[in-house]
N, C-alpha and C positions, 0 to 999 in steps of 0.2 A: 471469606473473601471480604475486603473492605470496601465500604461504600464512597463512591468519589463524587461529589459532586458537581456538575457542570457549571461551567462557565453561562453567566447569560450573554449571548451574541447584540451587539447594539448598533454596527456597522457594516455596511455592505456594499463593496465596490465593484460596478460591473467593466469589465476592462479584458482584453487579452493577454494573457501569461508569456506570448510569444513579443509583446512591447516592451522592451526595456521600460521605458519611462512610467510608465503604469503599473507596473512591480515596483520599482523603487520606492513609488506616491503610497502603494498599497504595503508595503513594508515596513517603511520607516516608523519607527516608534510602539512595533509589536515586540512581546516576550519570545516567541517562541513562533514553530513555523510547522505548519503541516502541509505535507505539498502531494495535492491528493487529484490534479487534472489528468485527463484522456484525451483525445481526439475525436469527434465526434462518431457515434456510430450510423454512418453512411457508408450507400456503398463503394462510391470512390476512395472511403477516407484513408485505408491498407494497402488499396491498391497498387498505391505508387510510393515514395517516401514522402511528398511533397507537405499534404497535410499531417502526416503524423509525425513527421520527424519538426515539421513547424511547433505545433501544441506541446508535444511529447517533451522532447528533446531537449529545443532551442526555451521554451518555456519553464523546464525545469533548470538549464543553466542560470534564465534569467532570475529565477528565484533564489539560487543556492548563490550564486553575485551578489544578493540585494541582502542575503543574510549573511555572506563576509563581511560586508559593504560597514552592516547596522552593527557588525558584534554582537549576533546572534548565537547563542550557547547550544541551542536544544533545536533536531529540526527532525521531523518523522516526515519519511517520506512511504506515499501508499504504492508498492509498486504490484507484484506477478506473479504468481508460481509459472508462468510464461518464463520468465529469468533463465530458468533452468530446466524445462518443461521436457526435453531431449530426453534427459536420465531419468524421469519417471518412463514414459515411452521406452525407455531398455528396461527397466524393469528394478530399476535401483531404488533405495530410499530417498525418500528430500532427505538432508542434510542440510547442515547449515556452512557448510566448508565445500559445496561444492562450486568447481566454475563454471562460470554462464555457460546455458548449451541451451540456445533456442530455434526455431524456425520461424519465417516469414517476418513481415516488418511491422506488425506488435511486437514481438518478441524483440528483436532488434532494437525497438525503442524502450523497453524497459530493463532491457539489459544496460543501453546507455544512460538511463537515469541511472539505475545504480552506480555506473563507474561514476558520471558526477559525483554521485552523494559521497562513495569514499573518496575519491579525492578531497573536495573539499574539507571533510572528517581528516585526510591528515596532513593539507595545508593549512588550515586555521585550527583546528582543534575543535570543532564541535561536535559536540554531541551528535550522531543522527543513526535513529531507530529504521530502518528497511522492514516496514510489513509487506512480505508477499503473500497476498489473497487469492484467495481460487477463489470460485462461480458465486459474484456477490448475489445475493436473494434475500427476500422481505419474507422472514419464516412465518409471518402471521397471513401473509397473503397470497405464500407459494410464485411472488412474482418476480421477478428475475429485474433486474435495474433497468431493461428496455421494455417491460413491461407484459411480457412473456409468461403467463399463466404456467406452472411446473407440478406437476402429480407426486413424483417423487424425489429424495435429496441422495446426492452419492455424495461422499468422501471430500469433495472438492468445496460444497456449500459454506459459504461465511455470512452471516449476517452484517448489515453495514453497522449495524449498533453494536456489535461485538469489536469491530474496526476500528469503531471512535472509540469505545473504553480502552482498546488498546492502547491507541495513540495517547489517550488523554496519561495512562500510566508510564507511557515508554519517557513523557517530557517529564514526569515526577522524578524520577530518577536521575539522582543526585551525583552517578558515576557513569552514567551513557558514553560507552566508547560508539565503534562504530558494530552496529551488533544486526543483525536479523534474525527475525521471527515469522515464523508461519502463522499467517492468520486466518483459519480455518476451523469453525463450530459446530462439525459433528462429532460425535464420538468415534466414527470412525476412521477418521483423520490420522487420529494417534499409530493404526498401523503403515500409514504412507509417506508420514511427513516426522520430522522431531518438535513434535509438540511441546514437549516436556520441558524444554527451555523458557519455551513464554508461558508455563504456568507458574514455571517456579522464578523467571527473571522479573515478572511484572505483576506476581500474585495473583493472575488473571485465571480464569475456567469459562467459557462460554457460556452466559447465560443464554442465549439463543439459537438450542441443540436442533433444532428441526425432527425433534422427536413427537411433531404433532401430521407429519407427513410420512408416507409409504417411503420406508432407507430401500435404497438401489446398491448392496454392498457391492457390487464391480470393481 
C-alpha cells in the first residue's frame, strides 16, 4: 500500500454550512472539497426535519453551489450506509448499484446528499467520491465519535482515520466519475458490504482493523 502524505492544515473557519455566504467565503480558492458535516447529536435534532434537514441537506447543497460556483474538480462527500440501510435489514448485500432505501430522517438526509452529489457530478462534471461509513469509532480507545466507550466491534466499525486516507485517495484520482465506496475497517465487512471496489479503486486496506477489541460477528 502507498504511503500518502498529509496535507498540513493552516486555516480554520468557524461558520454554518447551512449560510450561503460563509461557504462561498470558505470555498473560494480551495483545490478540492470534502464535505463531511452532520447535524448535531441532540435529542431534538432527528426528531423533526427542521434541524437536520437545515445542516444536512440545505448545508450540503450550499457547498456542492460553491464548488460549481469555484470550478471545483474533485469533491468526497462522507455520507451512510444509512443511504441504503433497508436492504441490509432484508438481508441483501451492500452493493454499490443499489437504490436508496432508508428509514427515518437521518436516513432521508443522507440519501438527499447523495442525490445532491450526483447531480451536481452530472451537471458540471465533477469528480465526486460518496463514502458510505458505518459506526465511526476511535479503534485505539474503543470510543464511538459521541464518546461512548464500546467493548466490542461488528461488521459496521470504520475508523475516522481510515475515512480521511480514503478521502485523501479518492481526490488523487485522476479519473473520479461519480463512484461510491464503502467505508468500513473490519475484516468482516468484506462479507456485508463490496469492499473490493475500494481496495482495488483507491489502493486502500484499512489500516485500522479493530483487531485489538472483542469482533461481534452478527
Amino acid at each position: 500500500m502507498d504511503v500518502v502524505d498529509w496535507p498540513t492544515p493552516h486555516e480554520k473557519i468557524v461558520a454554518s454550512v447551512a449560510d450561503l455566504d460563509a461557504v462561498l467565503k470558505a470555498v473560494e480558492g480551495v483545490d478540492a472539497l470534502v464535505i463531511a458535516h452532520m447535524a448535531p447529536q441532540r435529542t431534538e435534532a432527528y426528531k423533526t426535519p427542521t434541524i437536520a434537514y437545515d445542516v444536512n441537506v440545505r448545508g450540503t447543497a450550499n457547498l456542492f453551489f460553491a464548488a460549481a460556483k469555484f470550478g471545483l474538480k474533485q469533491v468526497v462527500l462522507v455520507s451512510s450506509g444509512g443511504a441504503v440501510h433497508q436492504h441490509y435489514l432484508q438481508g441483501g448485500p451492500l452493493t454499490r448499484d443499489l437504490p436508496h432505501r432508508g428509514k427515518g430522517i437521518y436516513c432521508h438526509t443522507k440519501i438527499l446528499q447523495e442525490v445532491i452529489a450526483q447531480q451536481h457530478h452530472y451537471e458540471f462534471g465533477m469528480g465526486v467520491a460518496v463514502l458510505r461509513c458505518g459506526y465511526i469509532t476511535d479503534m485505539d480507545s474503543g470510543c464511538d465519535k459521541y464518546g461512548k466507550h464500546l467493548d466490542a466491534a461488528n461488521w459496521q466499525f470504520v475508523d475516522r482515520r481510515d475515512v480521511g486516507e480514503m478521502a485523501l485517495r479518492a481526490l488523487q484520482l485522476p479519473d473520479l466519475g461519480y463512484e461510491i465506496f464503502y467505508a468500513l475497517s473490519t475484516p468482516m465487512a468484506a462479507k456485508h458490504a463490496d469492499m473490493e471496489y475500494a481496495y482495488k479503486r483507491l489502493n486502500w486496506k484499512p489500516k485500522y482493523d479493530f483487531s485489538n477489541l472483542k469482533q461481534d460477528t452478527r
